[in-house]
C-alpha positions in Angstrom: 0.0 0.0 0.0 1.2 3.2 -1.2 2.1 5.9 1.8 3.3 9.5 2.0 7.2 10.7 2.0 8.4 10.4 5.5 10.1 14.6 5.4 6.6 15.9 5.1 6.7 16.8 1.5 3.6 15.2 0.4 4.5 13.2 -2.4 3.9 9.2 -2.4 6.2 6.7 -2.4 5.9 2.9 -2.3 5.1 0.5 0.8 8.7 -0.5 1.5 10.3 3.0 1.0 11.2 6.1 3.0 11.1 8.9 0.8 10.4 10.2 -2.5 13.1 10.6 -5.7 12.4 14.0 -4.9 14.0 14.4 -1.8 18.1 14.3 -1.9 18.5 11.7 0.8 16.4 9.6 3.6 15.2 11.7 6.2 14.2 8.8 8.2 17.6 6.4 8.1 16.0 3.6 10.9 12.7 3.8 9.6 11.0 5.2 12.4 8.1 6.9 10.7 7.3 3.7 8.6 7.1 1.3 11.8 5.3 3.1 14.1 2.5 3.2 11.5 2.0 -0.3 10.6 2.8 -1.2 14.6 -0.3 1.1 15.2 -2.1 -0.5 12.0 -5.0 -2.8 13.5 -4.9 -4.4 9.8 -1.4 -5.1 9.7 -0.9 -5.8 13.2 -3.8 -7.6 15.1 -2.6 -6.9 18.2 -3.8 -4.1 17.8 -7.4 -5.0 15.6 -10.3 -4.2 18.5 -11.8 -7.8 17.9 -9.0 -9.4 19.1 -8.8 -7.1 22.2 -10.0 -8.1 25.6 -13.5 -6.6 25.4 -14.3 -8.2 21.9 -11.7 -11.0 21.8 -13.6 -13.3 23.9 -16.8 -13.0 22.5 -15.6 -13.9 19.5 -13.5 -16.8 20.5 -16.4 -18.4 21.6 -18.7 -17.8 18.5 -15.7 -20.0 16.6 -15.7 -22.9 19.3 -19.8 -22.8 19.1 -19.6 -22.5 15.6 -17.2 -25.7 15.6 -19.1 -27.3 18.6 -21.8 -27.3 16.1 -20.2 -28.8 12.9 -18.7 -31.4 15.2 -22.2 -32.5 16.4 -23.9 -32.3 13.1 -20.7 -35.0 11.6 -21.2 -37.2 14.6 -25.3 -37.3 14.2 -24.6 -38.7 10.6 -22.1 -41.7 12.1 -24.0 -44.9 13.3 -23.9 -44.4 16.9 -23.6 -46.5 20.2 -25.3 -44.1 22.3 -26.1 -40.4 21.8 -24.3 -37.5 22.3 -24.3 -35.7 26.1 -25.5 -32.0 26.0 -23.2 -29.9 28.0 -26.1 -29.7 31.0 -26.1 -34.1 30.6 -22.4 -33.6 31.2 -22.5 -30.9 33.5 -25.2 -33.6 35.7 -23.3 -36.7 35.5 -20.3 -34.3 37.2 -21.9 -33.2 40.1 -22.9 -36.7 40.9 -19.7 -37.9 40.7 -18.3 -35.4 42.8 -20.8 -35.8 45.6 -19.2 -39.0 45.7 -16.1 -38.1 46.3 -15.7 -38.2 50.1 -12.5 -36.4 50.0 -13.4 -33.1 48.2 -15.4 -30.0 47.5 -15.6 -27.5 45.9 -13.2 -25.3 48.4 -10.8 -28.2 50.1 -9.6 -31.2 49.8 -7.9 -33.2 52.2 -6.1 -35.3 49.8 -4.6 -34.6 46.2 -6.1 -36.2 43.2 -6.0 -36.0 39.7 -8.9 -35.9 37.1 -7.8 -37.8 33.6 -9.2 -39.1 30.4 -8.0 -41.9 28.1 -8.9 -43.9 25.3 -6.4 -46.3 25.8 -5.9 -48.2 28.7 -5.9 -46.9 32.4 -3.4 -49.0 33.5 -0.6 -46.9 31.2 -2.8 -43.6 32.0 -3.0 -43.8 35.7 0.7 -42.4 36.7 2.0 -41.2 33.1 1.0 -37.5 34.0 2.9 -37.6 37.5 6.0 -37.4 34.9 8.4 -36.0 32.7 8.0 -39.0 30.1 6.9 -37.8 27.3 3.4 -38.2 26.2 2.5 -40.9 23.5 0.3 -41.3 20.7 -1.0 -44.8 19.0 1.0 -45.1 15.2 -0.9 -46.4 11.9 0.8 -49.8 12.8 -1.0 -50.0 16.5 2.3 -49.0 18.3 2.6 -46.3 20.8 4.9 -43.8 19.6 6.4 -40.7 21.8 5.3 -37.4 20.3 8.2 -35.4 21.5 6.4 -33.4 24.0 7.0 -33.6 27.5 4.8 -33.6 30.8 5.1 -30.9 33.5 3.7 -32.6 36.6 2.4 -30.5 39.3 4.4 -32.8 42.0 7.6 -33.3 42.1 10.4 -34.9 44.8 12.5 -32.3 46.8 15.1 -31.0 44.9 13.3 -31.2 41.5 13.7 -35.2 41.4 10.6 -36.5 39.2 9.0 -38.9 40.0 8.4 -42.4 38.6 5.2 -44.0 37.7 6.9 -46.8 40.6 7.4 -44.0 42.9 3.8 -43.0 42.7 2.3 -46.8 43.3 4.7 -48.0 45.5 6.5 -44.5 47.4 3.2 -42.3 47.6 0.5 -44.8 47.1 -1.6 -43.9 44.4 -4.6 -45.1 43.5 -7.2 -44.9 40.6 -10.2 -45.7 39.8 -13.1 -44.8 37.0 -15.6 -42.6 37.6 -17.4 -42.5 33.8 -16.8 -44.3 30.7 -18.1 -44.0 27.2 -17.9 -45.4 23.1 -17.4 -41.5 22.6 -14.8 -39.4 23.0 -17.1 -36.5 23.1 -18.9 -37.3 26.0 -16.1 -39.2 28.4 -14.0 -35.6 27.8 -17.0 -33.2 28.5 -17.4 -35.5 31.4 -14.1 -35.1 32.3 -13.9 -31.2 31.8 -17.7 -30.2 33.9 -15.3 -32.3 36.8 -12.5 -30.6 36.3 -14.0 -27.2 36.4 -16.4 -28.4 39.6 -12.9 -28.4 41.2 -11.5 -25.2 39.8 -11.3 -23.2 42.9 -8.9 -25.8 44.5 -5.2 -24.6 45.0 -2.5 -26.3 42.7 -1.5 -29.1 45.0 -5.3 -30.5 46.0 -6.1 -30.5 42.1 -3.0 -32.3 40.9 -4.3 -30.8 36.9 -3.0 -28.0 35.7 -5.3 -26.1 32.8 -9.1 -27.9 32.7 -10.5 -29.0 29.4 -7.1 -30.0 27.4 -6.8 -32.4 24.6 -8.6 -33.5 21.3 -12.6 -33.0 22.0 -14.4 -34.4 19.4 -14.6 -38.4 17.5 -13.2 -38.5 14.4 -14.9 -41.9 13.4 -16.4 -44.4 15.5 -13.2 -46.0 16.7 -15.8 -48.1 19.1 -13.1 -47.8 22.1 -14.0 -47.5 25.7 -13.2 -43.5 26.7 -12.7 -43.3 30.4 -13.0 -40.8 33.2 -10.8 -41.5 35.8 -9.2 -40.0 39.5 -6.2 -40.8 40.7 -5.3 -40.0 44.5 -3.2 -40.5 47.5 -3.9 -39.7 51.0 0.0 -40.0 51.7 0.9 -37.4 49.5 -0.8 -34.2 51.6 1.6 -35.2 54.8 4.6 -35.3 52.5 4.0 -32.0 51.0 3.7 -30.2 54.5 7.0 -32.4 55.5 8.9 -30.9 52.1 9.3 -34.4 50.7 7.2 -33.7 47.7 6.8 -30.0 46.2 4.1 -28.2 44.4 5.6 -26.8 41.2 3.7 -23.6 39.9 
């Protein structure tokens, strides 16, 4: 786009330039002129385009994730089904059952740490794997697990930023786990599993042993006709060893 001669002398000069053939020399040798209007430009920049500010950003945020909540229902109503598809209230209904249940925890306290999971795979590899630094793993054309590179950040850790094992967890700070919803569909098992996590929002990092609620793939992509589970896994050791310093909460 086409903009004026940065000395003031009115004539235009392309985009990338400074100033005119006109004018003997550049006036504006860093550019200075030229940057500060296309950092101020909410085309060129977004940062600074309204809709993506914090008043408008939002809102329209979650027109896109309705607007894709919406095609994802509409491709799963046209798959032959094993059961239908929960509404976020269903979801938000099975939760609050569940966590009556748990004698543990409320909404404000609980006396011992747990962890709220999904998995389409089995919950015997699940159940510890996000107390880790192992990376996470994904299931190859060929059926084989295969490590995608990325990396856990666990929320506990040993004293002196020692991780701990999946054996340290079982056997060291007794973890247990157990399901608390399963499902053919992915859908419902993870809006399950996010109306639980965000019952338990307001607990302090170190009761809720989950860092960010509602993370992961959402949505079948076929009918894979897998069992999608819910689980918790907790520990009433772990509490104690966190007020001794044995285990640490990492922010």
């Amino acid at each position: 786009m086409p903009s004026k001669c940065a000395t003031g002398c009115g004539q235009r000069v392309a985009y990338g330039g400074k100033t005119c053939k006109n004018c003997p020399g550049p006036c504006d040798p860093d550019g200075k002129h030229k940057a500060s209007s296309r950092i101020h430009n909410p085309i060129n920049n977004p940062k600074w385009n309204p809709i993506n500010g914090p008043i408008y950003g939002p809102i329209r945020r979650a027109k896109l994730t309705a607007a894709r909540d919406l095609a994802n229902r509409a491709r799963l109503d046209k798959m032959t089904l094993l059961e239908p598809v929960l509404k976020r209230e269903g979801a938000e209904s099975i939760a609050e059952t569940i966590a009556r249940s748990l004698h543990f925890a409320n909404r404000k306290h609980s006396t011992q740490p747990f962890y709220i999971g999904y998995t389409g795979r089995s919950r015997e590899e699940e159940r510890r794997r996000w107390l880790t630094k192992r990376g996470a793993l994904t299931l190859g054309r060929d059926g084989q697990h295969v490590n995608t590179g990325r990396r856990n950040r666990p929320v506990l850790e040993w004293k002196n930023d020692v991780g701990i094992t999946m054996k340290d967890a079982e056997e060291k700070l007794g973890f247990t786990c157990f399901e608390v919803y399963k499902s053919r569909l992915m859908c419902n098992a993870r809006q399950v599993e996010r109306a639980l996590q965000l019952h338990f929002e307001d607990l302090p990092l170190g009761e809720r042993l989950w860092r960010v609620a509602d993370m992961g793939k959402k949505w079948d992509q076929t009918q894979d006709n897998k069992l999608h589970q819910v689980f918790i896994t907790t520990s009433p050791l772990v509490a104690q060893l966190i007020t001794r310093g044995i285990v640490v909460v990492k922010p």
